[in-house]
C-alpha positions in Angstrom: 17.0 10.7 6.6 17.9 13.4 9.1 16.3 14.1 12.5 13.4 16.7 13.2 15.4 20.0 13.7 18.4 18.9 11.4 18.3 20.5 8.4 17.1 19.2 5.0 19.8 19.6 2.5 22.2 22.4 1.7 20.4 24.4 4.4 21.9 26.4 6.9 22.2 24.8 10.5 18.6 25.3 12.2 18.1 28.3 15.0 16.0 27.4 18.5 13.6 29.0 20.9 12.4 28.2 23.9 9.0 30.0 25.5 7.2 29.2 28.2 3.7 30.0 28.7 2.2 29.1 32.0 2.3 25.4 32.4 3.0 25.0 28.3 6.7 25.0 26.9 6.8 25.8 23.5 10.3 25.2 21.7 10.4 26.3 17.7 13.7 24.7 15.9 13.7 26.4 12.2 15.5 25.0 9.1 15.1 27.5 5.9 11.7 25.8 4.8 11.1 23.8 8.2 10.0 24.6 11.5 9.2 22.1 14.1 7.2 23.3 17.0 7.2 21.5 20.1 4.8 22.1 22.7 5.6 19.8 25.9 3.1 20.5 29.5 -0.5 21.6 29.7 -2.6 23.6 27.6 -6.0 24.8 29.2 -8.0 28.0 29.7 -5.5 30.1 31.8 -2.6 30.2 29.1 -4.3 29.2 25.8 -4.3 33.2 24.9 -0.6 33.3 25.8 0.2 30.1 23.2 -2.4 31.4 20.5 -0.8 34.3 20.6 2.9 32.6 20.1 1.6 30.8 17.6 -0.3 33.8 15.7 3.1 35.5 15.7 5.1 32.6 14.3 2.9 31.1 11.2 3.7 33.8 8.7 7.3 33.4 8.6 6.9 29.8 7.9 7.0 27.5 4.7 6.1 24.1 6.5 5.4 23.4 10.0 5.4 20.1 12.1 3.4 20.8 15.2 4.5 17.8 17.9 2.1 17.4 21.0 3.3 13.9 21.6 4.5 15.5 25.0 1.3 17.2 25.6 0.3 15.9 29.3 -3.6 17.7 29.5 -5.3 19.7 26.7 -8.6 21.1 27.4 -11.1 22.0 24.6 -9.3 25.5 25.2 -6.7 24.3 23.4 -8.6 23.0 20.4 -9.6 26.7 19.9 -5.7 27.0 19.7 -5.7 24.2 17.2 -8.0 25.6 14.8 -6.3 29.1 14.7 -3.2 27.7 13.7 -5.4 25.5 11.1 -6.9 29.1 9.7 -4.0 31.1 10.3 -1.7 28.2 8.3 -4.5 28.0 5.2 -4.2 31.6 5.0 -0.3 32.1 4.9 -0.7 28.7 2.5 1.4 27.1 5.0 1.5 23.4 4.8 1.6 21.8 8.2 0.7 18.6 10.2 0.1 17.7 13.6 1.8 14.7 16.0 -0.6 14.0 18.4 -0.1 12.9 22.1 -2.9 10.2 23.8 -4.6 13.2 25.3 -4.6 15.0 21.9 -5.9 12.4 20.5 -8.5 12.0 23.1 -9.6 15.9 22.5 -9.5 15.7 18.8 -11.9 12.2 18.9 -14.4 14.4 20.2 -13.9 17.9 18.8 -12.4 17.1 15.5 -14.8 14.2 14.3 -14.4 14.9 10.9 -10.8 14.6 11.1 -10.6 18.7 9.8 -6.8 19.4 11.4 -3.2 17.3 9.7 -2.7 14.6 11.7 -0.1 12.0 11.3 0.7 9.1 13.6 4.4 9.4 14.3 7.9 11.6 13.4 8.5 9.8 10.0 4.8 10.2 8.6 5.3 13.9 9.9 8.9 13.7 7.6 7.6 12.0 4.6 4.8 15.3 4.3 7.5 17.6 5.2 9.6 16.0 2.0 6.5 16.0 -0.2 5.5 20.1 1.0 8.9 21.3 0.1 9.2 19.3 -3.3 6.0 21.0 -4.2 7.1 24.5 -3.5 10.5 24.6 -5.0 10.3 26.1 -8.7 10.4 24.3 -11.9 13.7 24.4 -13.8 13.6 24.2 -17.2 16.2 21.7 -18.6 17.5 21.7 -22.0 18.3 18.4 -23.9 21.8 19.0 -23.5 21.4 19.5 -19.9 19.3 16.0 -19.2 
């Protein structure tokens, strides 16, 4: 099974980007129907526009996305607003996504996501075994003649 970032396949070798925005580091590592965003620092009031808008900018090229915040040291409820754009802005490009949670995302989420609304898995391979089961689901049906089978 490869690593996060490796690609799936016959796909071409994966491109990476690194931006920072204020105290939060966001690095994007994109396979053909994979990308794996990685947010590592702080995410609060003073540079929650600067990642919304980061992430605004990268959802519609996407097929699947795995959102890490495992390395996430603060989140304020700023950053849940950043959450549930990328939930809105992912259901409307009917991009299939899930999120890896650090303790402190965790912590935000018990309180402002009660219902459990946002994708959130518990580790890298629960993230990997959705990421397998998204792109199986959007690859087109081939028809197969007897012959063929």
């Amino acid at each position: 099974m490869p690593e996060m970032g490796q690609p799936l396949g016959n796909e071409s070798a994966h491109t990476t980007e690194i931006l920072d925005c204020g105290d939060a580091r966001l690095t994007t590592r994109s396979d053909r129907n994979l990308t794996v965003l990685t947010i590592t620092g702080e995410i609060y009031a003073s540079n929650v526009d600067d990642v919304k808008r980061r992430i605004r900018a990268l959802v519609p090229q996407l097929a699947v996305l795995v959102v890490d915040l495992s390395r996430i040291d603060f989140i304020g409820v700023a950053g849940f607003s950043a959450l549930t754009l990328l939930n809105t802005e992912c259901a409307n490009a009917n991009v299939s996504w899930v999120l890896i949670p650090s303790y402190s995302v965790r912590r935000l989420l018990r309180v402002s996501d009660p219902g459990g609304t946002l994708p959130v898995v518990a580790s890298s391979a629960e993230a990997l075994r959705h990421v397998r089961s998204a792109i199986r689901a959007t690859r087109p049906l081939r028809l197969v003649t007897p012959a063929d089978a």
